[in-house]
Residue, then its C-alpha position, 0 to 999 in steps of 0.5 A: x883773714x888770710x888773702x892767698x897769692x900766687x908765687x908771683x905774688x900776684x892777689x889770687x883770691x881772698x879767703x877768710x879763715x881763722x889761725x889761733x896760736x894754742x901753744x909755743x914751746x921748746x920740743x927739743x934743745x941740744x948743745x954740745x961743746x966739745x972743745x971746752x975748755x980749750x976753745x976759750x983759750x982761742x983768739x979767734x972767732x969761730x965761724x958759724x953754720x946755720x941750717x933750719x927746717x921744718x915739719x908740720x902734722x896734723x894733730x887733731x881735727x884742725x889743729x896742726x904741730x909745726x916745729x922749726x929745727x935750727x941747728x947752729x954749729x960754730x967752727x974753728x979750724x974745721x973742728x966743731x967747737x960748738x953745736x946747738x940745735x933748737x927745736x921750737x915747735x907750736x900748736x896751731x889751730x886752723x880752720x876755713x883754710x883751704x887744702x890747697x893753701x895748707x901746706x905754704x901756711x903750714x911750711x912758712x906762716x907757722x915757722x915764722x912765728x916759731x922764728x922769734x922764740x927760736x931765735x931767742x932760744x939759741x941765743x941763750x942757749x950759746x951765751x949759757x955755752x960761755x960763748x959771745x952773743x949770737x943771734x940769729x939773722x932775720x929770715x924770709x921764710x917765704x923765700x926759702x920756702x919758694x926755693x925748696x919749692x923750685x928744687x923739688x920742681x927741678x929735681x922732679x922734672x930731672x927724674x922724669x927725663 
């Protein structure tokens, strides 16, 4: 059972409708490290950027592709020392959901569960690099999800004045 709130968070309804996971995997896996192998030789630590996204399409009657990009690129005196994008993508199954709950569903519930394998993905992937471990700090989806929200707002209101 999924219950809707508002943005306030405050309870709106409940709404009973079903959310299956029918697949997880790895759409997409890029690393570039073009600095290799001088940047080993550094004593610094390079600073990290970390940018995500989503995007989410119907792929069938009730059944959703959501994909959770995540890109990581590592500097070190403003060159790009190493960059490593992670594409995690998941096949949902939903059904009893209505159209106006899909997209916060689609925009922070499915991320969220791409989160953890994402996570893990990049963390290899910059291991495998011959970098240090890293790993990617939890995220409230939601509240990034509330913010894109009130941009959007903002900027629609700006265009029409």
């Amino acid at each position: 059972m999924v219950e809707g709130k508002n943005s306030a968070g405050a309870q709106e309804e409940n709404i009973t409708g079903q959310i299956a996971i029918l697949k997880v995997y790895v759409k997409d896996l890029s690393v570039e490290n073009p600095e290799a192998p001088q940047v080993f030789q550094a004593e610094s630590m390079p600073s990290v950027e970390m940018n995500m996204r989503s995007e989410a399409k119907n792929i069938g009657e009730g059944t959703y592709e959501s994909i959770l990009t995540v890109t990581l690129k590592f500097k070190s005196e403003e060159k790009t020392v190493l960059l490593v994008e992670v594409a995690q993508a998941g096949i949902f199954a939903i059904k009893g959901i209505p159209e106006n709950h899909m997209q916060q569903l689609l925009s922070v519930h499915c991320p969220s569960v791409l989160f953890p394998y994402a996570r893990q993905v990049a963390s290899e992937a910059v291991g495998q690099a011959g970098f240090p471990p890293f790993y990617l700090p939890p995220t409230n989806l939601e509240a990034l999800y509330q913010q894109q929200l009130a941009a959007q707002h903002q900027e629609d209101r700006s265009s029409v004045n």
